[in-house]
FILUM-548894 format. One record per residue: residue number from 0; residue in one letter; chain; z, x, y of N, C-alpha, C, O in turn. Coordinates in steps of 0.05 Angstrom, whole numbers, plus 5000, padded with zeros to 4 digits. Layout:
{NUM,A,A,{Z,X,Y},{Z,X,Y},{Z,X,Y},{Z,X,Y}}
...
***
This chain:
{0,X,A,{0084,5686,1185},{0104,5670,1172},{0130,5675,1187},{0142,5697,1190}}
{1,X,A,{0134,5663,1192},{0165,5654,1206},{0193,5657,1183},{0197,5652,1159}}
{2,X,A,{0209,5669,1208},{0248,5685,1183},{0253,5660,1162},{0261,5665,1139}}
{3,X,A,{0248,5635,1169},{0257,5614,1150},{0233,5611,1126},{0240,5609,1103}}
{4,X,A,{0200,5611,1134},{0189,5614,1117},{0188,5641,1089},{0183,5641,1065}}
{5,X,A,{0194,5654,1102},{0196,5688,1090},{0221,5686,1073},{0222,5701,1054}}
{6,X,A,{0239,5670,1076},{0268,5663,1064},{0256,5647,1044},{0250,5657,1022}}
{7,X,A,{0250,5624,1049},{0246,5602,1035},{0221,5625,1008},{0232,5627,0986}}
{8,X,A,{0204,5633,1009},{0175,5652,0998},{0192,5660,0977},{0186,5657,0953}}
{9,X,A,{0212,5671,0985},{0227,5705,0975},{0244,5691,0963},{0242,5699,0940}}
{10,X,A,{0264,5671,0962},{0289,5653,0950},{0275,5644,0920},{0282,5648,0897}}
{11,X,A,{0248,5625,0934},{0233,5621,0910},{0216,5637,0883},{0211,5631,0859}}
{12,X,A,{0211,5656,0899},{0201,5680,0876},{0220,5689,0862},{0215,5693,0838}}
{13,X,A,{0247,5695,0875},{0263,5704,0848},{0276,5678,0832},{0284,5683,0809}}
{14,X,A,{0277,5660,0838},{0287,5634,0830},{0259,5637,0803},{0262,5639,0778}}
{15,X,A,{0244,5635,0812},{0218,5633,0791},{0221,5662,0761},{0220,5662,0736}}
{16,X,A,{0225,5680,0778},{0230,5705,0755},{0254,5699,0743},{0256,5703,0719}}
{17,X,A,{0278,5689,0762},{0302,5683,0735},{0291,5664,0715},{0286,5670,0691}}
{18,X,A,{0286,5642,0726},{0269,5621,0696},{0254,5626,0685},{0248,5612,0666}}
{19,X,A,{0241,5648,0691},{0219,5658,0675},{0224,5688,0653},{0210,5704,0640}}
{20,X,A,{0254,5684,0662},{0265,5703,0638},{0263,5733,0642},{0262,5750,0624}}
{21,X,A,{0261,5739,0673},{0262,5758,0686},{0277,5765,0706},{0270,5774,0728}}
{22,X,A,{0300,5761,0698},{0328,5762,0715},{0332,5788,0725},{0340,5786,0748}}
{23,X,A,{0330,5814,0718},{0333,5831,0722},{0307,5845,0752},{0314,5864,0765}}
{24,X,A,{0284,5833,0756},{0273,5828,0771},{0282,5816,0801},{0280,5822,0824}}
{25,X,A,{0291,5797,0788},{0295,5767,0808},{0326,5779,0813},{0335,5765,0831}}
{26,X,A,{0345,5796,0806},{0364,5799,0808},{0364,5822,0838},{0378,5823,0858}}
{27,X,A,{0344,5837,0830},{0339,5860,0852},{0327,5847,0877},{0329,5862,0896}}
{28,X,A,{0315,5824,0882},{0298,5820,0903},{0321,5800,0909},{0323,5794,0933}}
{29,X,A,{0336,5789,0893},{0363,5770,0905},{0383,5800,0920},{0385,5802,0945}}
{30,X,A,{0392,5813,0910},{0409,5830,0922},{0401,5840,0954},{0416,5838,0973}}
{31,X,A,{0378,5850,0954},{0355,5848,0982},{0357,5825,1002},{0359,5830,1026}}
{32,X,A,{0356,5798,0993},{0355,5779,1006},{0385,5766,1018},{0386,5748,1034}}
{33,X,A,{0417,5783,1004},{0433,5780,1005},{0435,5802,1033},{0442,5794,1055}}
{34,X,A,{0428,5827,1028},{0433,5848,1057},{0427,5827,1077},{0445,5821,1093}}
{35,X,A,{0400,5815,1078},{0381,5804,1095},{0398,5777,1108},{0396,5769,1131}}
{36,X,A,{0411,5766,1091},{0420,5738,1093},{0449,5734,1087},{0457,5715,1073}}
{37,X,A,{0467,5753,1096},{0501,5753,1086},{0513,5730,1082},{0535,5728,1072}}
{38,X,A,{0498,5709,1090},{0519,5686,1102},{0505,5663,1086},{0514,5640,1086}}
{39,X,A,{0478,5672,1070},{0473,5649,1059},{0478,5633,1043},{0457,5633,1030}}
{40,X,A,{0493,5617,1033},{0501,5610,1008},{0480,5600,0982},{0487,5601,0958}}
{41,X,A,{0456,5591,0988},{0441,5587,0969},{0441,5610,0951},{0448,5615,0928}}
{42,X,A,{0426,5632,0982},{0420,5664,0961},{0442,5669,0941},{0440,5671,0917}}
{43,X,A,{0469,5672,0961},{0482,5683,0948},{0495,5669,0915},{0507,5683,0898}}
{44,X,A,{0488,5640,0911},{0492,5631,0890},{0470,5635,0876},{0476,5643,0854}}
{45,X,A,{0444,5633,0880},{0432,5646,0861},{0439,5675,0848},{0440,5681,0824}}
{46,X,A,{0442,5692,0869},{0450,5720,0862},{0476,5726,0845},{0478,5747,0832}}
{47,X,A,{0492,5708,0845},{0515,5707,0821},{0506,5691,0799},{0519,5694,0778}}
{48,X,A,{0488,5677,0800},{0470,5671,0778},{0460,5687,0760},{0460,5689,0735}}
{49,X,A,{0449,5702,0782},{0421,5724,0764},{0441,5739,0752},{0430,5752,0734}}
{50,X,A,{0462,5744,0753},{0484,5769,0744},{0489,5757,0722},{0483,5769,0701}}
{51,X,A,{0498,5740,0720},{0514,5714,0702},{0489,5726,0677},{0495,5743,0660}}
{52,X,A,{0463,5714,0677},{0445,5716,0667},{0446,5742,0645},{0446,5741,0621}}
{53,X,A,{0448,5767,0665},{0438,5788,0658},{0470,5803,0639},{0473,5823,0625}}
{54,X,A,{0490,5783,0649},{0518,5801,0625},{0524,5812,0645},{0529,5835,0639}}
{55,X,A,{0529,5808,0675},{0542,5825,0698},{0561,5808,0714},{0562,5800,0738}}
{56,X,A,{0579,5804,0690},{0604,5774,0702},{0617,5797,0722},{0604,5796,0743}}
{57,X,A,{0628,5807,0723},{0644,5816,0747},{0628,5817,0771},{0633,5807,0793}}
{58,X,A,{0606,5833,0764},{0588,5834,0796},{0575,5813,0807},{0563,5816,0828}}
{59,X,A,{0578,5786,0791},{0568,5759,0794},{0591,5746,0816},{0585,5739,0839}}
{60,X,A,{0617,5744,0806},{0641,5738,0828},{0644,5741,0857},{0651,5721,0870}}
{61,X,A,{0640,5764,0868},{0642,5767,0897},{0616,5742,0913},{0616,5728,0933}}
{62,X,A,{0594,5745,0889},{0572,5722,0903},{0582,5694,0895},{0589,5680,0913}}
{63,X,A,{0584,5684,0872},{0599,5655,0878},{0620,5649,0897},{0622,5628,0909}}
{64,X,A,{0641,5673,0899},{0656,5670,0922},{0647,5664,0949},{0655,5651,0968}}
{65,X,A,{0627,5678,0945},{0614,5677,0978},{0600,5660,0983},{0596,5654,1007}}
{66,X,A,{0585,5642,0952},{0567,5617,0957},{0587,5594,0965},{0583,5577,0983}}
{67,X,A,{0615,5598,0946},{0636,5578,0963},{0649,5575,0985},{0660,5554,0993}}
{68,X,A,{0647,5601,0999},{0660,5608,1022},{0650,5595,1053},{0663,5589,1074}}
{69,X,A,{0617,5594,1043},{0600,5594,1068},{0587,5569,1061},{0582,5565,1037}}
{70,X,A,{0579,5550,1082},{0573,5521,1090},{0543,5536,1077},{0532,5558,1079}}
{71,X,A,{0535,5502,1062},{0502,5502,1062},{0491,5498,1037},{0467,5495,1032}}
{72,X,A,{0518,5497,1014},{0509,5493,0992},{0509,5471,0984},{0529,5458,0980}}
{73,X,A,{0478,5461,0978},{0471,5429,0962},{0492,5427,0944},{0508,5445,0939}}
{74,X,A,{0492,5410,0937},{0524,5388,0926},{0515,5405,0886},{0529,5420,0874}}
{75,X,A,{0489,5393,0878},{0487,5410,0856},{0487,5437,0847},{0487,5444,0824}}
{76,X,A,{0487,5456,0876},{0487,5482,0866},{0518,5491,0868},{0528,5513,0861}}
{77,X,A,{0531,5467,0883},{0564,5469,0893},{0575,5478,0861},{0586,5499,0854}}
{78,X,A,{0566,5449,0844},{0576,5443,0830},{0573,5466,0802},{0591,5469,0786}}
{79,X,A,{0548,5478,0804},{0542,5500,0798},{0565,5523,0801},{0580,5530,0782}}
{80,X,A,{0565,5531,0818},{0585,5549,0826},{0612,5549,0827},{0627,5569,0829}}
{81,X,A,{0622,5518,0823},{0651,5522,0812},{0648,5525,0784},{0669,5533,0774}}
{82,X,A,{0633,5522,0769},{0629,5519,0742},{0626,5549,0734},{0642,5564,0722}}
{83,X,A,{0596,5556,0745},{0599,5587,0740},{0615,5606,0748},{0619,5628,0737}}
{84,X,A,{0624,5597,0769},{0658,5623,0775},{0684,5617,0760},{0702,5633,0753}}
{85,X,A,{0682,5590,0757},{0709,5593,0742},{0709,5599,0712},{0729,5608,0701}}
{86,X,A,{0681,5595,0699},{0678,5608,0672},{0671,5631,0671},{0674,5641,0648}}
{87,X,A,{0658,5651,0693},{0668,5675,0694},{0688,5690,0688},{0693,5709,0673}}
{88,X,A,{0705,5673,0709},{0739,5687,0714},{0745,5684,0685},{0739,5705,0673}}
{89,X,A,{0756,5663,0668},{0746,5658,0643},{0742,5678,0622},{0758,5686,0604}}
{90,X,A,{0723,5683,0627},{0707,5705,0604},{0723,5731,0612},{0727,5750,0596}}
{91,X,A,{0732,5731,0639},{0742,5763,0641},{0768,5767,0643},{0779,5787,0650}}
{92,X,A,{0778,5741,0634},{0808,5737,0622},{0819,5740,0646},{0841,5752,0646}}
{93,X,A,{0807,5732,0671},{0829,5724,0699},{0831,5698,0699},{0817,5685,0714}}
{94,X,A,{0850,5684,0679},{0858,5649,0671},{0865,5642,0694},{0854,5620,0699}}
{95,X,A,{0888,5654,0722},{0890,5639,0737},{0881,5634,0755},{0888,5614,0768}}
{96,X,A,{0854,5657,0764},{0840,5638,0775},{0819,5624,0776},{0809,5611,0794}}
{97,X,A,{0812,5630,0747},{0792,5600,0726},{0811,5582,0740},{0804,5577,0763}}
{98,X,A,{0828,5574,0736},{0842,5548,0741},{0838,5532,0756},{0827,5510,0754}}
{99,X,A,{0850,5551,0779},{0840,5544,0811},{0823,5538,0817},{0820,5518,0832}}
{100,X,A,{0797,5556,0805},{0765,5551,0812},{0759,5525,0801},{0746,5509,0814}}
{101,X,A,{0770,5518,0770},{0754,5490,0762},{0771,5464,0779},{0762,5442,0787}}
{102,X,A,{0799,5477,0781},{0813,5445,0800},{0800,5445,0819},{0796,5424,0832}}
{103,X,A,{0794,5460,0823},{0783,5458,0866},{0759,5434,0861},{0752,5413,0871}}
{104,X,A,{0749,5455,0834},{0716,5440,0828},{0716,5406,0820},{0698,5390,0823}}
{105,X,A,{0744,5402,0809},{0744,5373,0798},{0752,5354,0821},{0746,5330,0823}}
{106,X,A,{0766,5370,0838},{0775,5361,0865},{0744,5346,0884},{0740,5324,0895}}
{107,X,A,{0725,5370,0879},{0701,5364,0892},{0687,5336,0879},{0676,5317,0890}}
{108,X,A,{0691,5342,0848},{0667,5323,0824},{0696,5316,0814},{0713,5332,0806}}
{109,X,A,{0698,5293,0817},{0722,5286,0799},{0706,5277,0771},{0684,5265,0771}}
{110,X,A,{0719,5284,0751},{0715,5270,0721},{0686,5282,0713},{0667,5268,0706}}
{111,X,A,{0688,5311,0716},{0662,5319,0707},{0670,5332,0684},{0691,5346,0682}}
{112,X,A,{0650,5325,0663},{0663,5336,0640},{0652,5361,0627},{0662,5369,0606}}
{113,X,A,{0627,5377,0641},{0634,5402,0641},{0648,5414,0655},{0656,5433,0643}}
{114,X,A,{0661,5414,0682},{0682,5419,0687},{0711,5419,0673},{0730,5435,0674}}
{115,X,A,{0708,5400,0663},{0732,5381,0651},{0734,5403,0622},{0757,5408,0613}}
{116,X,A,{0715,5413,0612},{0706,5427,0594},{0717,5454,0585},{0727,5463,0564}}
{117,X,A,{0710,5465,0615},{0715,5489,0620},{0739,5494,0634},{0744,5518,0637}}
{118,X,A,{0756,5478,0643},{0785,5480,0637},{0807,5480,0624},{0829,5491,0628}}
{119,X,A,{0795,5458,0601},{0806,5456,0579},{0807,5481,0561},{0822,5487,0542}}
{120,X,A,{0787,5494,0572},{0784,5529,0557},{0806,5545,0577},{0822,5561,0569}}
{121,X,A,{0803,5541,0592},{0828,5565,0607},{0857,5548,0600},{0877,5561,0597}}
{122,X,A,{0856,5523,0598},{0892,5514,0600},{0892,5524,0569},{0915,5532,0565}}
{123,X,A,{0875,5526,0545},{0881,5538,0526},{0884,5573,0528},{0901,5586,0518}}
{124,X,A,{0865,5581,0542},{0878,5613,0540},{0910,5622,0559},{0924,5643,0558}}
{125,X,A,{0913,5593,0577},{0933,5604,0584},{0966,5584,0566},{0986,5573,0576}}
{126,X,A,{0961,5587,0546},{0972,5569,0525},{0983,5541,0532},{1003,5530,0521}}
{127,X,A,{0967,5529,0556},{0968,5492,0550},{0953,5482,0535},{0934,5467,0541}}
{128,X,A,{0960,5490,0515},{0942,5464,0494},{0938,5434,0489},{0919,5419,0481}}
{129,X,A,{0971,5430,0498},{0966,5406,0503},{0950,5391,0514},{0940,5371,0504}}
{130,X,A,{0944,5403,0543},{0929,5402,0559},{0907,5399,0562},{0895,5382,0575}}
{131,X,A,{0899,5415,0550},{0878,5429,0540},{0864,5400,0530},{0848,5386,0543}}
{132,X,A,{0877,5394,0500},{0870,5372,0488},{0865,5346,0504},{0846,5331,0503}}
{133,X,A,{0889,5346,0521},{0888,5319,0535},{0866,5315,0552},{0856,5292,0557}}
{134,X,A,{0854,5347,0564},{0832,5340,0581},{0811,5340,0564},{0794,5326,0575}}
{135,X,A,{0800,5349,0543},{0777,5353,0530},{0777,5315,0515},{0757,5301,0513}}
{136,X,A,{0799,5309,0507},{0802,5275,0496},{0794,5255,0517},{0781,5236,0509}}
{137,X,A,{0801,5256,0550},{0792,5233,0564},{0766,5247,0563},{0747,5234,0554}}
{138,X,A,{0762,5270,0569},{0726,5275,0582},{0702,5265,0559},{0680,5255,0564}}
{139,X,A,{0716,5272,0529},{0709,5253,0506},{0702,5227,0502},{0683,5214,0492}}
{140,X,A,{0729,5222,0515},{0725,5184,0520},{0711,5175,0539},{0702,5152,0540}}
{141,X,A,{0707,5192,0556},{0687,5177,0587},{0662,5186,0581},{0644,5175,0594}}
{142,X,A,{0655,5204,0566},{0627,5210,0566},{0611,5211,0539},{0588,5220,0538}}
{143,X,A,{0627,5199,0515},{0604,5196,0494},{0596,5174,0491},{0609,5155,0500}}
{144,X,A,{0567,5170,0474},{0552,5154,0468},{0555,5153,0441},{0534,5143,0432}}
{145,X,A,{0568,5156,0426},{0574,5158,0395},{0590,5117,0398},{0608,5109,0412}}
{146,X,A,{0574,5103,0380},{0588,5085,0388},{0610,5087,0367},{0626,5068,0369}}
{147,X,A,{0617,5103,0349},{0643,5103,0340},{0666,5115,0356},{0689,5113,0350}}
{148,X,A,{0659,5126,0372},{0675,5136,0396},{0682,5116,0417},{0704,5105,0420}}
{149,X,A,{0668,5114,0426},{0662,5079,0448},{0678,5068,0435},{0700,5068,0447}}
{150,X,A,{0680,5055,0409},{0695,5031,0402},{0718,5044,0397},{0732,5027,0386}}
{151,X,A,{0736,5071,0402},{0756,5072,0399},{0771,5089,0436},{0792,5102,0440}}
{152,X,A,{0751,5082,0454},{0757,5089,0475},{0785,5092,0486},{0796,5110,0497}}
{153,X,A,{0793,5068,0479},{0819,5054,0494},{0840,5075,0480},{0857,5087,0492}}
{154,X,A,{0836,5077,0455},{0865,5085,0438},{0865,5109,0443},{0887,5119,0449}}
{155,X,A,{0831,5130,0443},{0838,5154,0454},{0849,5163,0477},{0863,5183,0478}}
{156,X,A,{0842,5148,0498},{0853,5141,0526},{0888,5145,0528},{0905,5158,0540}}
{157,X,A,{0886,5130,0510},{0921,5126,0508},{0930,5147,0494},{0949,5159,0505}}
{158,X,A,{0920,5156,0470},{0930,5181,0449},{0929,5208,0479},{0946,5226,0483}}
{159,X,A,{0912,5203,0490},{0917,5227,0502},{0925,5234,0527},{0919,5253,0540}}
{160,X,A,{0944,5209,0533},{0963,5212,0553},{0997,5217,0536},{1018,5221,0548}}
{161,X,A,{0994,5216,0506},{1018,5208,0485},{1010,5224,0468},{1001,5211,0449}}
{162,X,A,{1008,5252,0464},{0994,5252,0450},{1016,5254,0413},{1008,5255,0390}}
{163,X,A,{1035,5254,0421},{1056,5253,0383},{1062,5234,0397},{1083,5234,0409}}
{164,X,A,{1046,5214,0399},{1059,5177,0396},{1047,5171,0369},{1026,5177,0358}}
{165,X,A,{1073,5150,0360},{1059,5146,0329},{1071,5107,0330},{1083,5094,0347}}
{166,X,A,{1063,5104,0315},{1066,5069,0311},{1098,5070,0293},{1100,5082,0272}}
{167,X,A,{1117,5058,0305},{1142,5068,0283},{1135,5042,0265},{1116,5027,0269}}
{168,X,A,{1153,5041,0246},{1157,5021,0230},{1171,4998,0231},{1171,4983,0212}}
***
């Protein structure tokens, strides 16, 4: 077997033990495949994965960093990794650079509304609420299927560019 087959063998086996609810496995044979492969960005986003998984947010970071850093990552695992680093940072109460990490990410996916989601959680811990609101109200309006929502698209649209706009008398 050939370095790319042996990669590809080894990437997939722990990929298989994380989904199979054996992260702590698949976490050890990802860390191995990271010595092996410094520069890879798949591995290394899986490997901030498996951490994520296992309750090891800090030791998860240096690998999403590195899955963003380095060319090679499919557009869905991109998207992955701004998501999971910036709700890392997040959880470990580094708000500013959740921030950074989800703008970059919306920059990449515009109008994604887990993105959109998970910023609206950091502009609230870093007390924009407004903000907060305003982004969690369009991502509301562009992405439900509630047709009582739908039929009031437009106004939320508007409420949440305004949001103490009132109808005077």
């Amino acid at each position: 077997m050939n370095g790319d087959q042996e990669r590809e063998t080894a990437l997939a086996e722990a990929v298989r033990l994380r989904a199979d609810g054996r992260a702590a496995e698949a976490r050890v044979q990802l860390l191995a495949l990271c010595e092996r492969y410094p520069r890879d960005a798949e591995i290394a986003y899986q490997t901030a994965w498996a951490h994520d998984v296992l309750g090891l947010e800090s030791e998860a970071v240096p690998f999403y960093e590195r899955a963003l850093s380095v060319p090679g990552l499919p557009a869905e695992d991109r998207h992955g990794a701004f998501l999971g680093l910036g709700s890392t940072y997040r959880v470990l109460g580094r708000y500013e650079p959740a921030l950074r990490t989800l703008r970059r990410g919306l920059a990449e996916f515009p109008h994604d509304p887990a993105l959109e989601s998970f910023l609206a959680m950091a502009l609230y811990n870093t007390g924009q609420g407004r903000e907060a609101v305003r982004t969690l109200l369009r991502a509301l309006a562009a992405t439900s299927n509630d047709p009582r929502v739908r039929g009031y698209r437009r106004a939320i649209e508007q409420y949440a560019d305004d949001l103490d706009a009132t109808q005077q008398p």
